[in-house]
N, C-alpha and C positions, 0 to 999 in steps of 0.2 A: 504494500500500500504506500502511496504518496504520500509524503508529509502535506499535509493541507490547511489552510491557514484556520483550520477551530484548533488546533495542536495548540498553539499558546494558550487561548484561554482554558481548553481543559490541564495545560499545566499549571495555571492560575490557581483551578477549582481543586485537583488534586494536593495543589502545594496548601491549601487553607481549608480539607477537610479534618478532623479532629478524630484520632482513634487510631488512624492509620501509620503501623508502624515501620519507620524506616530504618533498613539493615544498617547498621555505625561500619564503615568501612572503609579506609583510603585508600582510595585508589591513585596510580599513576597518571599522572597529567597527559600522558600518552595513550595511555587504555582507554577515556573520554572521547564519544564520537564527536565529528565534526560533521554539522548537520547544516543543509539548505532545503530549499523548496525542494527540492530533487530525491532529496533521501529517505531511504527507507526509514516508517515512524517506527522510535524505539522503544524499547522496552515499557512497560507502567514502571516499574525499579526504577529507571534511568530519568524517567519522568517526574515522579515522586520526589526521588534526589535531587532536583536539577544536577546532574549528573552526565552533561552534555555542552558543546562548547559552541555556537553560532559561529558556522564559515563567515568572515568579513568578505565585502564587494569592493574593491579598487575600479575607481572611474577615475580617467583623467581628468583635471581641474580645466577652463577655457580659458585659461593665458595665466599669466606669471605677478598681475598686482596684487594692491591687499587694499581691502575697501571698510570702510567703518558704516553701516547701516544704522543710522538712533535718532527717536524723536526726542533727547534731552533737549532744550533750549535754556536753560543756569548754565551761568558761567561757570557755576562749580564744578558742572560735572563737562562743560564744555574743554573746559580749561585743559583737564587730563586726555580727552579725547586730543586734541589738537597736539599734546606731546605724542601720544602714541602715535598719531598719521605723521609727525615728522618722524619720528625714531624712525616707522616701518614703511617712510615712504607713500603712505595712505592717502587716499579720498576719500571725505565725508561727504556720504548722502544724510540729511535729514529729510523726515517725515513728519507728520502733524501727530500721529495717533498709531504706534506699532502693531496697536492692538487689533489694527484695525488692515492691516499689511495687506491681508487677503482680497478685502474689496476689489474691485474689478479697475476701477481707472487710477488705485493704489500702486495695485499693482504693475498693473501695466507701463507706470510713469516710471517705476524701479526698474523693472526689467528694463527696459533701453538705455538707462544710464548703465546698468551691468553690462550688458552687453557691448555699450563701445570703450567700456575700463577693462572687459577681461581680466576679470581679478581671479587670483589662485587661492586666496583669503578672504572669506567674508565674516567682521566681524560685528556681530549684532548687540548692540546695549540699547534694551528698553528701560524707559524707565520700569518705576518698583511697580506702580502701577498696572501696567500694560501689559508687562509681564504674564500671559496666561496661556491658557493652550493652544488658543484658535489664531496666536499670536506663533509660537514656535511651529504649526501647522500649516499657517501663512507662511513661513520663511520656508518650507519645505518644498512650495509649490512655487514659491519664486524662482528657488535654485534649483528646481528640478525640469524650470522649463526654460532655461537658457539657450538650451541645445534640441535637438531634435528627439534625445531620447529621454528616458523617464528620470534618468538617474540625477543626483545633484552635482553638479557644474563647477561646486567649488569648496574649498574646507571653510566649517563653519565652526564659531566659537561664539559663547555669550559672556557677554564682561556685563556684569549685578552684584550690586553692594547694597545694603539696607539703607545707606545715605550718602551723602556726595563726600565728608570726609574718610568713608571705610572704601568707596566708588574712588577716591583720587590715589589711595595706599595700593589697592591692586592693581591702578594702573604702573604705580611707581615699581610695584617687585615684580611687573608683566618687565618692564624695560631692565629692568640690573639682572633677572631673572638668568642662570647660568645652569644648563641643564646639568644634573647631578651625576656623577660619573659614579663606577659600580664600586670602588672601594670607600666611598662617601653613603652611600644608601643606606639606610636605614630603617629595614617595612615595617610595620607591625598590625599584627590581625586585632579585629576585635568582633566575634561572636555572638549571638545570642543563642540560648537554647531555651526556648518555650514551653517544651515540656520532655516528659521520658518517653514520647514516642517518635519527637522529632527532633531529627541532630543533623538534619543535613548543612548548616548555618556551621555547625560546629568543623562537618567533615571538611568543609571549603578551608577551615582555617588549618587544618590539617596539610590538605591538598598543598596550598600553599607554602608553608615549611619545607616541603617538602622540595616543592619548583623552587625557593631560594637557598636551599640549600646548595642545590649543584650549581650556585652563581658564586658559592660559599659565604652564604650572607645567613648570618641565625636570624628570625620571624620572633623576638617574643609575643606572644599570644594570652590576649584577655577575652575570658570567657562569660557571660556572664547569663545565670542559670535563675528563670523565674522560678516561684511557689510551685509550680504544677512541675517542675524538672527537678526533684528530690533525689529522684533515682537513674538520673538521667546518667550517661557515660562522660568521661573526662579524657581529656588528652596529657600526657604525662612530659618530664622533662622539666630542665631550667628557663626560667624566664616565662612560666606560663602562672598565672591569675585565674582563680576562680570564685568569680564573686557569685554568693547564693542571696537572692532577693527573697525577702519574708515576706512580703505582703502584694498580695495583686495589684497592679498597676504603679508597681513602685520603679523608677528610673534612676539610676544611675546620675547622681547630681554632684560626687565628688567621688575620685579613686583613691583606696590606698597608699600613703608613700611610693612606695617600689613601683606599683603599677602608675602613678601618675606619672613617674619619673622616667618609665622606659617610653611611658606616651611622649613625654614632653620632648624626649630625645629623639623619636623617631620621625626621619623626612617623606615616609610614604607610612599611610593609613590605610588599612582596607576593612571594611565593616559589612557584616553579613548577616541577616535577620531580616527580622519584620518592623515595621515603625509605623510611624505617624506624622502630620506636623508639628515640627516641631521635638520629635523622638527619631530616632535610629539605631535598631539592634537594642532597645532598650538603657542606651545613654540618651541625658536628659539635654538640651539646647545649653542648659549651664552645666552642664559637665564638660561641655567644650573646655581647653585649657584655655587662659586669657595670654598666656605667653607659653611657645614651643615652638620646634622647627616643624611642624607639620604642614609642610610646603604642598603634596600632594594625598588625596582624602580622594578614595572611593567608595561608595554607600550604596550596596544594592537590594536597600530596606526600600517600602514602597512609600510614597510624600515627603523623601529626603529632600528633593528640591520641588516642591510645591509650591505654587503661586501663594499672594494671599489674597486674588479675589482669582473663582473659578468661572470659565466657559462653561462648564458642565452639570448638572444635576449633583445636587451633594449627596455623597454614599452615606447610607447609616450603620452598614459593617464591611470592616475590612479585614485583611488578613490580620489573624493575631488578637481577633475582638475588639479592635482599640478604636477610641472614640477618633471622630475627623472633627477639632476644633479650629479655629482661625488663630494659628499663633506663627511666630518666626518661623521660617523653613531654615531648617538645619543646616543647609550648604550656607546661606547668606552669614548664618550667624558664623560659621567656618570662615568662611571670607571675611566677615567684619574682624576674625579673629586670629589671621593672617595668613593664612593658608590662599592661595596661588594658583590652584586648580584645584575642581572638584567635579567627580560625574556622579551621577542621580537622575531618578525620575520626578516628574510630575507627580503622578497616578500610580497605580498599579507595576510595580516592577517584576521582571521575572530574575533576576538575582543575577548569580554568578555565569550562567551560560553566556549574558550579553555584558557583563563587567567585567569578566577573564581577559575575553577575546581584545577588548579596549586597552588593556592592562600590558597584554603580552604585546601588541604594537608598539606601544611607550617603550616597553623593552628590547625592545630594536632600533630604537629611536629615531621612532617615527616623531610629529607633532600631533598636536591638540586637534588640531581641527582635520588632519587625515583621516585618523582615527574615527572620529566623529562622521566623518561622512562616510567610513566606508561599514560604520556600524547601523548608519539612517540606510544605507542603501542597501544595505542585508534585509534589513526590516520589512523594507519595503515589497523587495522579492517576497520575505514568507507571506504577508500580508495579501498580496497579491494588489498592494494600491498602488499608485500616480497620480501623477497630475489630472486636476479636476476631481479626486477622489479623498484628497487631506483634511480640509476646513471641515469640522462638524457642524452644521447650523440647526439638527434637530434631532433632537435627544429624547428620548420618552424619560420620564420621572422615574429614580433610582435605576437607570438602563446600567447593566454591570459590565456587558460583554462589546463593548465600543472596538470594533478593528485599528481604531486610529489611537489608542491607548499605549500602543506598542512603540509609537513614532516618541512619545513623549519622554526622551531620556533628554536629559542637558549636563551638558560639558560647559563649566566656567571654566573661562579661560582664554588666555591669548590664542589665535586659532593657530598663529606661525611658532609658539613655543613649543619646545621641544622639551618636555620634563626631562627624562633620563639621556642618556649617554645608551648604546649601545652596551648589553650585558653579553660577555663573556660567559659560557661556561666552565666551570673549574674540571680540570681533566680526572679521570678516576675516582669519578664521585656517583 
């Protein structure tokens, strides 16, 4: 059978049914299939686990600029856009209203200036406001119809700050910004585990360790195990944290010593669980640290980078039981709190199958915004959308199963940065 685009959402529904228990097992980052629209559907195990890696799609970019897309008009946040189009060389398009991109003679005025910039970079800052679905869905179908074919045209990145002084600091460490070379790295996982029947959050940090090993780089690892995960399994070794939460809906709002401290040290983050606005993996918006090197943060909990006003019907349950309330999105407060790049969803995430693949590009060092389109352009394939197919404008009340759900992942960050340095493997490992 064809993998066919309800495969996502039944991994959705599989990943947030309750009882169902998953085998604790780490596997070889090689033993993980690599799956596109073409491939044989796999296993329910492998489904269950997310336990699978989404092939990326490489489209060539239409010429070699870099372009700044943003309806800011302050000087405050003008200010910093104007150093970054000199740094990177740039042309700024302003808009009236991003939010509103899609419109038809919006759009249409955008496209033709892209099209005679030929830009290789396009980078998009909405304001906080504008900020929303129908807004990065719009930008899908601008750059996917540059060209003749469906794919997106250019690398795309989002620079977002919760105000114009946190908005002028990431423009300032987007420019001094020096991708991080492999004897400098410093990853560290951070887990949740929701209950004793589910660990697959747990196996990812596992997985992990495991791939930075053979770069010979140690993963300390923070786990952190709600009231229903008593009896759950642990991962063993140095430099690993296990924090046990007493009470339902309790979050993570300060680490231990030793664990704040390997936090604070470390230059790459990766977080795996369920969330909320506002939460991820069950650390809390203030359990962020206010001072560390945590330059690079990937989060593939679900409302990690959430608007804070939605295009869409508000959900009243999501994975993990957790309420959908209006507060900070976790990437922004990450960014307010100095971190440099961040990937996340909107909505609904499917975890590590589409954060891995993101991750292990950066380690071949690739950029930010490569990456990023060649993970929108995978998507897109499973999905089976295009152009004229992106923008939602009608949504039944509590609709769960949205195809365009999928497109909502966001990459802050400079699209042309380059996080890492190409990773060596260490030999005989």
């Amino acid at each position: 059978m064809k993998l066919n685009v309800k495969i996502l959402f039944v991994l959705l529904l599989l990943q947030c049914t309750p009882g169902i228990t998953q085998e604790f097992t780490i596997p070889a980052i090689s033993d993980l299939p690599r799956i596109d629209r073409q491939s044989p559907r796999p296993a329910p195990t492998i489904l269950r686990n997310s336990a699978f890696i989404l092939k990326l799609k490489h489209h060539a970019p239409m010429g070699s600029g870099y372009v700044i897309i943003t309806d800011h008009t302050d000087d405050q946040y003008m200010a910093p856009l104007r150093e970054l189009a000199e740094y990177r060389q740039a042309k700024i398009i302003q808009v009236a209203d991003l939010g509103k991109i899609y419109q038809k003679d919006v759009l249409s005025a955008v496209r033709k200036q892209l099209m005679d910039l030929k830009p290789q970079y396009v980078a998009i800052a909405p304001r906080l406001e504008s900020y929303r679905e129908n807004m990065l869905l719009g930008m899908w179908e601008l750059l996917s119809t540059l060209d003749d074919d469906k794919y997106l045209d250019a690398y795309p990145g989002v620079l977002l700050a919760s105000d114009a002084k946190s908005f002028a600091a990431l423009i300032q460490r987007s420019i001094k910004f020096q991708s991080i070379a492999q004897k400098q790295l410093k990853p560290l996982a951070i887990s949740q585990v929701p209950s004793n029947q589910e660990s697959r959050s747990l196996q990812k940090a596992g997985i992990l360790r495991n791939v930075f090993s053979t770069y010979g780089l140690q993963t300390p690892t923070i786990a952190i195990y709600t009231p229903a995960a008593d009896a759950a399994p642990h991962l063993s070794g140095s430099q690993t944290w296990n924090i046990q939460m007493k009470n339902k809906g309790d979050f993570v709002k300060k680490f231990e010593p030793a664990a704040a401290a390997a936090l604070a040290d470390a230059s790459l983050v990766v977080m795996h669980g369920h969330g909320s606005p506002g939460m991820s993996c069950s650390v809390d918006i203030d359990g962020i640290l206010t001072r560390s090197n945590n330059q690079i943060v990937l989060s593939g909990s679900c409302f990690a980078a959430a608007p804070l006003k939605s295009d869409f019907p508000k959900m009243t349950r999501i994975p993990g039981g957790y309420a959908v309330t209006t507060r900070q999105s976790f990437s922004t407060r990450y960014i307010d709190r100095g971190a440099t790049v961040f990937f996340g969803h909107m909505r609904l995430s499917s975890g590590f199958p589409h954060l891995y693949p993101v991750l292990e590009k950066w380690m071949q060092g690739k950029s930010v915004g490569e990456s990023y389109q060649q993970l929108i352009n995978s998507l897109m394939d499973m999905r089976g959308l295009g152009p004229g197919k992106f923008v939602v404008t009608e949504v039944a009340p509590g609709q769960r199963g949205i195809p365009q759900n999928t497109l909502l992942y966001v990459i802050i960050g400079d699209p042309a940065l380059v996080p890492l340095q190409p990773l060596e493997q260490i030999n005989n490992r």
